[in-house]
C-alpha positions as CSV (number, residue, x, y, z in Angstrom):
1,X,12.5,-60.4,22.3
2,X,13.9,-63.0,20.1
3,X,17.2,-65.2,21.8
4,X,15.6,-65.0,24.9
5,X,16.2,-67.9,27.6
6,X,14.5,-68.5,30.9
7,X,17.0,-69.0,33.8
8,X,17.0,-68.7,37.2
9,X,19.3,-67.6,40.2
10,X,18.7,-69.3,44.2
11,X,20.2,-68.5,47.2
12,X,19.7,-70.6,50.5
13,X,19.8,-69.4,53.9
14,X,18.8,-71.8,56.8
15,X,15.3,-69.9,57.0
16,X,14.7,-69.1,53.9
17,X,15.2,-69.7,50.4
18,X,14.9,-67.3,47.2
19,X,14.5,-68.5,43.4
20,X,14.4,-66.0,40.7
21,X,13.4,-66.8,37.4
22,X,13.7,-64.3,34.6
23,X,14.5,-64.1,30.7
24,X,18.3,-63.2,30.3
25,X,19.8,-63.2,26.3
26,X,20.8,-66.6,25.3
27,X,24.6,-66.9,26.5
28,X,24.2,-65.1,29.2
29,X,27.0,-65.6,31.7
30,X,26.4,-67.3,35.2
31,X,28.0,-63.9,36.4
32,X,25.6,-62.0,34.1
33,X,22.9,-63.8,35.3
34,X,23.5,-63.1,39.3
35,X,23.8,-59.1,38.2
36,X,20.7,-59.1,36.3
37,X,18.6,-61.4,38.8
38,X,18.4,-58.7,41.2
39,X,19.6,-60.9,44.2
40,X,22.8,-59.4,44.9
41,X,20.1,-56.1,46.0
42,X,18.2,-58.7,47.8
43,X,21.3,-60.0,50.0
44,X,24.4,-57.0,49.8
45,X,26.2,-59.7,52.2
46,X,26.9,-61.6,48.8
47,X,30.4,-60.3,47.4
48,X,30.2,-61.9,43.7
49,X,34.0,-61.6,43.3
50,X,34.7,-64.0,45.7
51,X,31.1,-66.4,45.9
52,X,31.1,-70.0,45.0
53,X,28.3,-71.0,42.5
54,X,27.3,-73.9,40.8
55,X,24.5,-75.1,38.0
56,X,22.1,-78.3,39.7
57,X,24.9,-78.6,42.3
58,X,28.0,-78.9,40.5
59,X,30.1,-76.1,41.3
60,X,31.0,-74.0,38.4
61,X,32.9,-70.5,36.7
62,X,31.6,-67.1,36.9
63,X,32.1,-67.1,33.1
64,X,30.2,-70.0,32.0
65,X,27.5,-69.4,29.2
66,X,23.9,-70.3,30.5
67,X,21.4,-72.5,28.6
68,X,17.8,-72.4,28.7
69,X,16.3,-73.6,31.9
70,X,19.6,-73.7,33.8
71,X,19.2,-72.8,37.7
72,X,22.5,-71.0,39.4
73,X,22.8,-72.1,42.8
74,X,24.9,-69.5,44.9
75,X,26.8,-70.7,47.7
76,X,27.2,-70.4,51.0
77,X,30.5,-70.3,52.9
78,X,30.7,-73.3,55.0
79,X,30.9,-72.8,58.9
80,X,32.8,-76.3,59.1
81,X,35.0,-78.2,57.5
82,X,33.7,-81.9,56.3
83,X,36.6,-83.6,56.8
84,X,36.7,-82.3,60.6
85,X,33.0,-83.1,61.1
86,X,34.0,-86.6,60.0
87,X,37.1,-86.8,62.1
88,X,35.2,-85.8,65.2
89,X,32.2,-87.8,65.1
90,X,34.4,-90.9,64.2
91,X,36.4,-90.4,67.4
92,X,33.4,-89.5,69.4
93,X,31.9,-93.1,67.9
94,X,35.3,-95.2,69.2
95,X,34.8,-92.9,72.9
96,X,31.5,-94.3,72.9
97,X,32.3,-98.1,71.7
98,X,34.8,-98.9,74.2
99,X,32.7,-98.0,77.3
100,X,29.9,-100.3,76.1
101,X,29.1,-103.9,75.7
């Protein structure tokens, strides 16, 4: 079929990892994409109204024309927040630094 690009959809999980690659028409949206790749059937947890998603990890809109060879990256939530992670391990550090030395 003529206008034809090859794109692919991946989805991370901390044991496994899925990467489809298929033909969509050229323009196909990153939303388009995710529906035709199959993996929403693969994982029905994923609600694409409300997933984050991103092309070679920069996040990115559902609406978003695709280009040959791009890769759509779907998201996880995160179970943390950074910043808190940050926070934490810093105080943790100065608990630790005063006790020593």
């Amino acid at each position: 079929m003529a206008n034809e690009i090859i794109v692919e959809v991946v989805y991370a999980l901390p044991t496994e990892q899925t990467l489809l690659s298929f033909a969509a028409k050229e323009g196909v949206s990153v939303k388009d994409a995710i529906l035709q790749s199959g993996i929403l059937e693969q994982y029905p947890e994923l609600d694409i109204e409300t997933m984050d998603v991103g092309l070679f990890g920069k996040r990115t809109a559902m609406k978003i024309a695709l280009r040959e060879k791009d890769r759509v990256e779907i998201y996880r939530p995160l179970i943390a927040d950074p910043k808190e992670v940050r926070k934490r391990r810093a105080a943790e550090g100065k608990k630790m630094g005063k006790g020593g030395g």
